[in-house]
N, C-alpha and C positions, 0 to 999 in steps of 0.2 A: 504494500500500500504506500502512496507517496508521503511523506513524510516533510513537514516543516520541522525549520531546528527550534520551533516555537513548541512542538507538542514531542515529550520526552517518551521515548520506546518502552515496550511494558514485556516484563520477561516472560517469553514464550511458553512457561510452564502454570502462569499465572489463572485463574480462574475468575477472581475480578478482584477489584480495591474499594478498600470503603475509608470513607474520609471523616472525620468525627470534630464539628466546631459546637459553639456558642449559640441554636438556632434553633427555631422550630421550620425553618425550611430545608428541604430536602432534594435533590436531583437523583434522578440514575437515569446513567446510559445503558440500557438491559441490551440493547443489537447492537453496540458498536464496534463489538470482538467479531476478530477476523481468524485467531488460531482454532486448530484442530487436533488433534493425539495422534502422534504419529502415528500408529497404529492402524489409525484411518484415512491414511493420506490416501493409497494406494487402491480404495472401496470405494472412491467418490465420480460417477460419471459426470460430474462438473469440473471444470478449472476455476481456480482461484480466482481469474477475474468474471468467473461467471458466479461464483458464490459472492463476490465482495458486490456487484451492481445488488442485491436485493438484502445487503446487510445495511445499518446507518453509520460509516464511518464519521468520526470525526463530532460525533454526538457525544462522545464522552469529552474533547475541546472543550466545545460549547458551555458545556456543562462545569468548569473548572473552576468557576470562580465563585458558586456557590457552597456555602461553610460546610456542608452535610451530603456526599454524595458517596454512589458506588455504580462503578462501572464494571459490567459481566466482562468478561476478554474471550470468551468464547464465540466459535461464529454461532450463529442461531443454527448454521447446517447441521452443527452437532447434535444441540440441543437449545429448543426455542425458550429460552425461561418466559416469552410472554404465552405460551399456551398451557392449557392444560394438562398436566401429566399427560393423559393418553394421549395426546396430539404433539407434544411434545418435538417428537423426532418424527423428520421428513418421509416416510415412508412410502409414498405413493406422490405421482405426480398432483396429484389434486389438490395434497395439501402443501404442495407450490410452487403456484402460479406455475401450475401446467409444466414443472420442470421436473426431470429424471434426474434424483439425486442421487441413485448408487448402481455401480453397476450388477451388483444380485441383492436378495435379498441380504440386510445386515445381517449379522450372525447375533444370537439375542444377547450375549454376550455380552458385547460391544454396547449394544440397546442399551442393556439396565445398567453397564459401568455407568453411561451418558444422564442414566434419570437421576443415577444417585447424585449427577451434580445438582439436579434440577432439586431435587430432596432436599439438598444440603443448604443451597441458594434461601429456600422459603425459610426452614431454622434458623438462617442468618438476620434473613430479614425480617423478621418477626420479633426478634431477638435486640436488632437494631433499634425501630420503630419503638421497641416499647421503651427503653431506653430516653428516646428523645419526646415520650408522652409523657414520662416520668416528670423531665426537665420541666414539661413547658405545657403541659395540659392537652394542648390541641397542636395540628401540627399540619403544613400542606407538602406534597408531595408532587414534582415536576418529573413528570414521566417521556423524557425525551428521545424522539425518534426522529429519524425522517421518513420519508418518499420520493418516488422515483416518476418522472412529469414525462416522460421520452421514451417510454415504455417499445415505440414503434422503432428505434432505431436511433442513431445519431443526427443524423440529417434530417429525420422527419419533424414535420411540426410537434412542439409536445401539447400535452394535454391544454383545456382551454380554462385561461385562468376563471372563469366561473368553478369548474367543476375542482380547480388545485390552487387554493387559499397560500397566500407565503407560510401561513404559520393554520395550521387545523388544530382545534381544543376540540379533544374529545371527550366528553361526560357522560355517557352510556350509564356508569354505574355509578354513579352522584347522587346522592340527595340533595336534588335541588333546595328545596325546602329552607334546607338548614345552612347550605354552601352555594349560594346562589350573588350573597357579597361579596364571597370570594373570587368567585368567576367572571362575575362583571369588573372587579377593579383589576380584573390580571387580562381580562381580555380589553379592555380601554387603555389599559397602559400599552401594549404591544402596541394597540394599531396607533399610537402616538408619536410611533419612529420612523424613519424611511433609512432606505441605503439607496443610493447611487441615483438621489432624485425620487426615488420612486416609494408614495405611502406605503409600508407592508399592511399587506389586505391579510385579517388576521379574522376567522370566523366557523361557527361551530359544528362539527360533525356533519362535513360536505365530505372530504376525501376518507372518511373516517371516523368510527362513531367512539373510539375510546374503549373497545370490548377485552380488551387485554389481560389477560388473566392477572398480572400483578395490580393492576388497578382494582379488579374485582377481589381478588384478595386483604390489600389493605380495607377496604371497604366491609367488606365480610367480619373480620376482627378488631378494626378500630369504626363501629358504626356511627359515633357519637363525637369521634375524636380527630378522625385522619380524614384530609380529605385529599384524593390521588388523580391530580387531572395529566391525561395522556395529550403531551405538546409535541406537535408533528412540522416539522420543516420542510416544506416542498426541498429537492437538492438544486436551487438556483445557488447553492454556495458552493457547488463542487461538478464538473462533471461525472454526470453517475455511468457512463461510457467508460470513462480511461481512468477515474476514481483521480482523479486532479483536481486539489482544491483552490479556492480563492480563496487564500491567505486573507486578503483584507477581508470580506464577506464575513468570513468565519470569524476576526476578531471585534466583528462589531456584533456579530450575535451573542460572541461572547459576553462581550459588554450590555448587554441590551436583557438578558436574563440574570447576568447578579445585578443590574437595577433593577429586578423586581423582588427582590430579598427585603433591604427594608420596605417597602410596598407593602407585601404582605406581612410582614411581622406587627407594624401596625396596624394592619387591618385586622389581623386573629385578635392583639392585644385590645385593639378598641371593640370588635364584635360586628364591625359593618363597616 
């Protein structure tokens, strides 16, 4: 993957890192891991750069300058921590996007090594979370991803900005109800920036509805406490072709997501 000397290498044996400040706000990069076990290099009827176009490289970046994060380093080809155990691992082209990801069957082996990360990922997180509800009573959780707008090819037109928002907030499994000040102050503050000229169009469950099992997870265990919104970046920061990024692009979305740390913190502290 291309590499600025801006974002430091993560050692290949790695499975993710978790970051621990002063906060009730929270990030994770769950798809921005690209490695794999060696073991499975050899079983994958994909190449690397056909595995990295449907990974979110560069989403753990972004995500860097918020107090409380954890980035997965695993590709999702391995194992998806945003799905459910049983869906977990790519099995069948259906579960994605119509792509042949081994060349025979895995051996089950291989499978349950890969759930047991997926096992170990939710004890982590679970583990974390309650930790930082300890701290601070309530707490929000920035679930960062991207999306791929080009689907058809390099040169083809991409998708049509109606249907691919710069930035999709997905709340599928939200309690509006109770977390509905939260979403409105974090979704008014994005659309308050632009890059390169241009407003970012920032708006809700159009490429994406926020169904991700760690969102529905936290929700499921902190009902009252955590509120988990899935923030999706169209890749106008990187070609998702040749996995090349816009260095500048990417350090202002840097910038533009830990401004909204104090944002929310007093928003949870005042209640609206």
């Amino acid at each position: 993957m291309p590499q600025s000397s801006t974002i430091p290498p993560v050692h290949s044996d790695a499975l993710w890192t978790i970051e621990r400040g002063v906060s009730p706000i929270v990030a994770t990069a769950i798809h921005d891991g690209h490695a794999i076990r060696k073991e499975l290099e050899g079983l994958y009827a994909l190449s690397s750069d056909e595995r990295l176009r449907e990974e979110d490289p560069f989403t753990g970046f972004i995500s860097s300058n918020v107090p409380n994060r954890i980035v997965f380093h695993r590709s999702r080809f391995e194992v998806d921590i945003n799905r459910g155990r049983d869906g977990a691992i790519y099995f069948t082209p259906e579960q994605a996007w119509g792509l042949k990801v081994w060349k025979d069957r895995l051996p089950s082996d291989d499978a349950e090594r890969s759930l047991r990360t997926h096992d170990d990922y939710y004890e982590v997180l679970l583990a974390f979370l309650k930790g930082i509800e300890r701290w601070h009573g309530r707490f929000v959780v920035l679930d960062i991803h991207s999306y791929n707008h080009r689907r058809a090819g390099p040169t083809t037109a991409p998708t049509a900005q109606a249907k691919a928002p710069h930035i999709n907030i997905g709340t599928s499994s939200i309690d509006r109800a109770r977390w509905s000040y939260v979403l409105d102050a974090l979704t008014n503050h994005l659309r308050s920036f632009a890059i390169d000229g241009c407003r970012l169009d920032v708006r809700e469950n159009i490429a994406f509805q926020g169904k991700g099992e760690q969102t529905r997870f936290i929700h499921e265990h902190f009902p009252l406490t955590g509120c988990a919104i899935a923030v999706e970046f169209k890749k106008f920061f990187m070609d998702e072709w040749t996995g090349e990024p816009d260095i500048e692009v990417l350090e202002k979305l840097r910038s533009i997501i830990a401004s909204t740390v104090p944002l929310l913190e007093h928003i949870l502290e005042s209640g609206q």
